[in-house]
C-alpha positions in Angstrom: 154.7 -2.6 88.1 151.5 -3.1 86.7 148.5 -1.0 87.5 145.0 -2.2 89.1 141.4 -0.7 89.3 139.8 -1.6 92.3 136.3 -1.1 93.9 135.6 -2.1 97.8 133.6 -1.4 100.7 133.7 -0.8 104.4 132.2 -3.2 106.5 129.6 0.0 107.0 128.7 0.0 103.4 130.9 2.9 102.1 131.9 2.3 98.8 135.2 3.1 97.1 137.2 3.2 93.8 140.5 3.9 92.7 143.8 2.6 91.3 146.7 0.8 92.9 150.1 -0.8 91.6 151.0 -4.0 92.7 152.6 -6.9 91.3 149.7 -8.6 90.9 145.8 -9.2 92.0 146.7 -10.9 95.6 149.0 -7.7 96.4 145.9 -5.2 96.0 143.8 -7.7 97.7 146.2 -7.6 100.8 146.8 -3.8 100.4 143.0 -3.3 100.3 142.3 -5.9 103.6 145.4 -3.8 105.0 143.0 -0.9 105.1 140.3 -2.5 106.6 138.3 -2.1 103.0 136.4 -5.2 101.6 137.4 -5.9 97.6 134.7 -6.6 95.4 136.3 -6.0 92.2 140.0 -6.0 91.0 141.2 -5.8 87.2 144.3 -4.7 85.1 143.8 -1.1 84.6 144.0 -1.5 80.3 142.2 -4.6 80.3 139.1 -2.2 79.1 141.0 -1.1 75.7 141.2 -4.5 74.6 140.4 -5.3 71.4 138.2 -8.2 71.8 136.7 -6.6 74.3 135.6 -3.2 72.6 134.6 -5.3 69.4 132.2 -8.1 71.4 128.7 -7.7 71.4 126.9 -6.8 74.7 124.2 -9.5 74.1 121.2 -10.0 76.5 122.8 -13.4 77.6 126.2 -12.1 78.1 125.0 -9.4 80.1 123.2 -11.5 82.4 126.3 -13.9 82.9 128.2 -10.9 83.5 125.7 -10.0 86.0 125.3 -13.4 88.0 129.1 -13.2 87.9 129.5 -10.1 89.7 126.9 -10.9 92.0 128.7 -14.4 93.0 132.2 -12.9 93.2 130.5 -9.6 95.6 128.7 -11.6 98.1 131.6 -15.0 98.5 133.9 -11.6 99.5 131.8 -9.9 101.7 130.6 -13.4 103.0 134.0 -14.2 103.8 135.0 -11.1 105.5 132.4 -11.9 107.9 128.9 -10.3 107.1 126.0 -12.2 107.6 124.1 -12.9 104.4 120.8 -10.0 104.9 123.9 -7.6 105.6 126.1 -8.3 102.7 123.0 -8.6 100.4 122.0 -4.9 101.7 125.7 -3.6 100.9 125.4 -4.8 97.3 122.1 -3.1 96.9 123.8 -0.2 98.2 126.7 0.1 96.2 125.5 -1.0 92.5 125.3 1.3 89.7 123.2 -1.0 87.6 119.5 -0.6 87.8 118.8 -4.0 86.4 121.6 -5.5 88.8 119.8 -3.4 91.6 116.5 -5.2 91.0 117.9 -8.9 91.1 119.4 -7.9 94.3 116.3 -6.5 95.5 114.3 -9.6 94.8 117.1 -12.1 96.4 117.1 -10.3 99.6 113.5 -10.0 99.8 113.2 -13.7 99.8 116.0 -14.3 102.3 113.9 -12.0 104.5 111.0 -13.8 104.3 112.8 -16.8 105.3 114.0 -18.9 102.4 117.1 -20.1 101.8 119.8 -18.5 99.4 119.3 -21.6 96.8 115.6 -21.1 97.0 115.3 -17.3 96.5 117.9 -17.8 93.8 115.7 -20.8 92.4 112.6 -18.0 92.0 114.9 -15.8 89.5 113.1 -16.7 86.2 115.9 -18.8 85.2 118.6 -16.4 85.7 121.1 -18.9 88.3 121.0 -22.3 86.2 120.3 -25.1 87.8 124.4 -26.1 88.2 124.4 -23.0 90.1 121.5 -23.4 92.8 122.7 -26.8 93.3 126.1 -25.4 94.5 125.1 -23.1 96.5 122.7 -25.5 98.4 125.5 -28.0 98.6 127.2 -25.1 100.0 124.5 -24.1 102.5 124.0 -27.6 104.2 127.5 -28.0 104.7 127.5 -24.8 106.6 129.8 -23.0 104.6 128.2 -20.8 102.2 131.2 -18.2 101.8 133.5 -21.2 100.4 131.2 -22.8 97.8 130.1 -19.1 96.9 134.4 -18.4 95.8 134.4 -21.9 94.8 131.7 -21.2 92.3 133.2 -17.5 91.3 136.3 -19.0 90.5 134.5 -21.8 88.3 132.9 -18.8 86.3 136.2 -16.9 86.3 137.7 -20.2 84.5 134.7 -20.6 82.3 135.1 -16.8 81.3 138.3 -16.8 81.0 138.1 -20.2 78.3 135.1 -18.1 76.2 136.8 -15.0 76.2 140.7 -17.1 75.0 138.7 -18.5 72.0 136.6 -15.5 71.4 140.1 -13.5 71.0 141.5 -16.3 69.1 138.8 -16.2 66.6 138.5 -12.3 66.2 141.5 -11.7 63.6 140.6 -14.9 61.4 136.7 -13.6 61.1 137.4 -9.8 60.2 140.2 -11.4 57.3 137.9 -13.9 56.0 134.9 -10.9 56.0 137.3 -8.5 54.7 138.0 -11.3 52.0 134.5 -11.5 51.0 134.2 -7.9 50.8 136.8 -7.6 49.0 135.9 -9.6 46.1 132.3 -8.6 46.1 133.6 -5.2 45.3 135.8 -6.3 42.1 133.1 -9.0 41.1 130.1 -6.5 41.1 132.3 -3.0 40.6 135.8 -3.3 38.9 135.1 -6.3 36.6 132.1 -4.6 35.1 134.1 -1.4 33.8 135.5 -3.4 31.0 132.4 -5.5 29.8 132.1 -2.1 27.7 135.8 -2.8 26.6 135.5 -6.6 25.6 132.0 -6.0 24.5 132.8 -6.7 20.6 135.2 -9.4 21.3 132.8 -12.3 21.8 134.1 -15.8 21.4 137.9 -14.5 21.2 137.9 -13.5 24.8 140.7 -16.0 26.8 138.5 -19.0 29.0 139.9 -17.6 32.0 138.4 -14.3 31.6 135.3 -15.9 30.1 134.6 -17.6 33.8 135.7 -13.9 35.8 132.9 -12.3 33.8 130.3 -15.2 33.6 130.9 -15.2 37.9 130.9 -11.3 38.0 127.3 -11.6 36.1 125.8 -14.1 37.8 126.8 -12.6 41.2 124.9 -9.0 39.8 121.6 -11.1 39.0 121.6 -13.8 41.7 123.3 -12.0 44.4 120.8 -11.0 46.7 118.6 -14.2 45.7 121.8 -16.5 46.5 121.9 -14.3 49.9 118.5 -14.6 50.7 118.3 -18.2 50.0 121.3 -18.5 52.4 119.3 -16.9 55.0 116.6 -18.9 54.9 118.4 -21.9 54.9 120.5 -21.0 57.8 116.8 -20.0 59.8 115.3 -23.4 58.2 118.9 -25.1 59.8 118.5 -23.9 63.0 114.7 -24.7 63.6 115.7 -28.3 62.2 118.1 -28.5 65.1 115.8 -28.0 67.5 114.4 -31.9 66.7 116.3 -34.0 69.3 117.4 -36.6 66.8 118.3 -34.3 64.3 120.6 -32.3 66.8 121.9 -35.9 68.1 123.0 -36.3 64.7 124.7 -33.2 63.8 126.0 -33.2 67.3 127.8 -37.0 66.5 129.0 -35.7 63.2 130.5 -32.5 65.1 132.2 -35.0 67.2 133.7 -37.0 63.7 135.1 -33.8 61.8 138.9 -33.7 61.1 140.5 -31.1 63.7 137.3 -30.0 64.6 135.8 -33.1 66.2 139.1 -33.6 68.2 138.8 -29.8 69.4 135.2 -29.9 69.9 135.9 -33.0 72.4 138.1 -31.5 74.2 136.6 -28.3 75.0 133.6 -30.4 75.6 136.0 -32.2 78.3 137.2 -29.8 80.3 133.7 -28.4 80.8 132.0 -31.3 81.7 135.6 -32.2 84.0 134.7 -28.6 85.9 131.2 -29.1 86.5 131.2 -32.4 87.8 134.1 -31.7 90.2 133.5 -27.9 91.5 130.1 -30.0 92.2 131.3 -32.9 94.1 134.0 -31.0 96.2 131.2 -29.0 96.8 129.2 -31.7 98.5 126.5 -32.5 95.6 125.9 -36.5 95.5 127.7 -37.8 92.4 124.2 -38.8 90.4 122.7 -35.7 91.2 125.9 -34.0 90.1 126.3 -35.6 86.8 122.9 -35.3 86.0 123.3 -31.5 86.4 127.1 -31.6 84.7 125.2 -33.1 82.1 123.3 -30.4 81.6 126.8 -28.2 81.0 127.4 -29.8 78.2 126.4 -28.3 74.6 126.8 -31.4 72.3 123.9 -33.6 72.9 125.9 -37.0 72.1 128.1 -36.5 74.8 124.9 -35.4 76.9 123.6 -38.8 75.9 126.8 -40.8 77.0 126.9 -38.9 80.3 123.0 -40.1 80.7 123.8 -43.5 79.7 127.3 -43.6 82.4 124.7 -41.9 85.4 122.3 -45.0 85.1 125.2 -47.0 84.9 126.5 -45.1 88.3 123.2 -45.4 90.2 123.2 -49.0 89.5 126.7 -49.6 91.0 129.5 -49.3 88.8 132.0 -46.8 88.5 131.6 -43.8 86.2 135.4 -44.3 84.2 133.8 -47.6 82.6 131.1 -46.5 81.1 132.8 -43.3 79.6 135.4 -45.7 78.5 133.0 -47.9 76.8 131.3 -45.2 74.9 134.5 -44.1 73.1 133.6 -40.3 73.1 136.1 -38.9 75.7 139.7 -38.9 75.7 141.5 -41.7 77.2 143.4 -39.5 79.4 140.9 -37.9 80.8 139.0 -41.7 81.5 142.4 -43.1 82.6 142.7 -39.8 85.3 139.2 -40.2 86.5 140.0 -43.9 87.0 142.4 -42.8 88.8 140.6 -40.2 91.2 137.8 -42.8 91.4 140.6 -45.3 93.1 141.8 -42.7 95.4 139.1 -41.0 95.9 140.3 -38.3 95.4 137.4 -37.9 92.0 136.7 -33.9 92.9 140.1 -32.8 92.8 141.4 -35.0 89.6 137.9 -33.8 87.6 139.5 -30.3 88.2 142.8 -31.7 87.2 141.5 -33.2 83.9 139.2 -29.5 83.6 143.0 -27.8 84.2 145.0 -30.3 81.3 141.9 -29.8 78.6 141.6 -25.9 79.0 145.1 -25.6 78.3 145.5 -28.1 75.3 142.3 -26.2 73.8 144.0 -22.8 74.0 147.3 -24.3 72.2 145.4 -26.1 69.5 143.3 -23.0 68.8 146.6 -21.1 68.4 148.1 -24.1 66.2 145.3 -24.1 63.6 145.1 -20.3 63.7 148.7 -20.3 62.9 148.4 -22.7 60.2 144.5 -20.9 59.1 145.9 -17.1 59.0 148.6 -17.4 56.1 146.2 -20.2 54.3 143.6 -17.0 54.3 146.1 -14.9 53.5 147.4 -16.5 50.5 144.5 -17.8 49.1 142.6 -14.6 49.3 145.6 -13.8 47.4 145.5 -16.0 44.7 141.9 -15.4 43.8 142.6 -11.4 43.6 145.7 -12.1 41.5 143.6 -15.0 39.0 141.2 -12.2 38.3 143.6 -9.5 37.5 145.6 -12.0 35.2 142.1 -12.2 34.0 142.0 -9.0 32.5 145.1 -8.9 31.5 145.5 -11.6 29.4 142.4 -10.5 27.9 144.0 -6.4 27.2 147.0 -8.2 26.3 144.9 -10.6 23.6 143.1 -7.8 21.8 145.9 -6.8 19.6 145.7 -10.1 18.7 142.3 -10.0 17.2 141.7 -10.0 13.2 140.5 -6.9 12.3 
């Protein structure tokens, strides 16, 4: 059986840390509660060693999703073992390693001691809870049930993690092939090809076409290299600042949308996200136009941003939300039909979550469809170009004996 690490406390505050095998994450949790310990934290015990993992970069936004994460998924457990919230606030402070993690604790129970609410000393964070996340946990808090929109909201992250990481993984191999592609002909452009300018210095004219281009390509790269790499630079800083106009982003947004396998992947993904917002919010007691206007917010491509604006007007004014999605022509016409659906029933919190469910799934198999069309397309083609060059040089070696002397 597989093995687990594990961290939990005692309803005292004593922490502890170790390994367990079980057949899968509910059996430690049982085995833990069995011993009257408090699980905050459960993984596969080789999930560190994975490559993805070792390889991605700790950024300063990562870390702090990582940190709201583990604060979430502490404090729904202790929370629904039964500590009051100052208590399980005080065990978290007690317990954590992180300095950083120790301070945002520090400041959240702080304000719940002077009174305030969770959402509102979370609210004072400097940004650190988004929006989507206060409003759950105030949904959560005037229903009286803090503990269950605190897992609710965990296991929304754990989902959303769990999406980023699956296309993060899926994207590793292609990225270090097509780099080690570029590397590798950068090194017999501006290295290998050179060596025989030397050789087919007196042959001018005579040289073959083919090897004509190689060299011509290997020259220009020498001169024009770093220029060509600076100018890349600069466009790719002058790109990103563009973006940052609303009407230039709606634009390159719309075209995202209208790319061959891209556009269709991009709307997906785009999909389940908004699916998972808007229905971890409304089962979680948010009113639906306050809920789409924060799922709105979710979303990274500004034309569906816009059509979800456009569909919460329509909303407040009456009508249902599958007709103006429909209208628009932006989502998938499952997902609108299922909505419908939930709408009719209504039953709209649990098929959002359905739809969220369907989409995460058909992005993971299209990612591994294109990646096993992309892979052997890299392969072969990187291929191709290393063989053209050699037959290159051949030719030409093989044409000097034809020369007049």
């Amino acid at each position: 059986m597989p093995q687990f690490l594990y961290r939990a406390v005692t309803q005292e505050g004593e922490e502890f840390k170790g390994e367990l095998e079980a057949r899968d994450s509910d059996s430690v949790v049982r085995q833990l509660q069995g011993k009257g310990l408090i699980p905050l934290l459960i993984e596969p015990a080789g999930q560190s060693t994975d490559l993805g993992r070792w390889l991605k970069l700790e950024s300063g936004r990562h870390k702090q999703l990582q940190r709201v994460h583990q604060f979430t998924q502490e404090l729904a457990e202790l929370m629904h073992a039964g500590l009051s919230l100052d208590r399980a606030l005080a065990i978290m402070l007690q317990v954590s390693p992180d300095p950083e993690h120790q301070a945002l604790l520090k400041r959240v129970q702080d304000g719940v001691q002077k009174g305030r609410s969770l959402s509102k000393a979370l609210q004072e964070q400097d940004g650190q809870f988004s929006p989507f996340y206060v409003s759950m946990v105030h949904a959560a808090e005037t229903a009286g049930s803090l503990d269950t929109g605190l897992t609710d909201m965990a296991a929304y992250m754990e989902r959303s993690k769990a999406l980023r990481e699956q296309v993060m993984s899926a994207l590793l191999y292609p990225m270090i092939l097509l780099i080690v592609a570029i590397l590798s002909l950068i090194i017999i452009l501006t290295y290998v090809i050179p060596q025989f300018e030397q050789l087919f210095a007196d042959m001018g004219q005579a040289l073959p076409l083919p090897t004509r281009v190689v060299m011509a390509i290997a020259d220009f790269i020498q001169v024009f290299g770093p220029w060509v790499l600076i100018g890349l630079v600069l466009a790719g800083l002058w790109f990103k600042r563009h973006l940052r106009d609303p009407e230039a982003r709606l634009r390159w947004d719309r075209l995202k949308l209208e790319l061959p396998l891209i556009g269709g992947l991009n709307q997906r993904l785009e999909t389940a996200r908004f699916s998972r917002s808007l229905g971890t919010l409304l089962r979680g007691g948010v009113p639906m136009v306050s809920a789409l206007q924060i799922a709105r917010d979710t979303l990274s491509n500004q034309q569906l941003a816009e059509v979800v604006r456009q569909a919460t007007e329509e909303v407040r004014a009456g009508r249902r939300l599958a007709d103006p999605l429909q209208a628009s022509g932006r989502f998938p016409l499952l997902a609108i039909q299922m909505i419908r659906v939930g709408e009719e029933t209504g039953q709209l919190d649990a098929m959002l979550l359905k739809v969220a469910d369907l989409y995460d799934r058909e992005v993971g198999v299209s990612i591994q469809r294109m990646l096993t069309i992309l892979e052997p397309l890299m392969i072969v083609g990187l291929g191709l170009m290393i063989a053209g060059i050699i037959m290159s040089i051949l030719v030409a070696i093989m044409s000097i004996n034809e020369l007049p002397l």
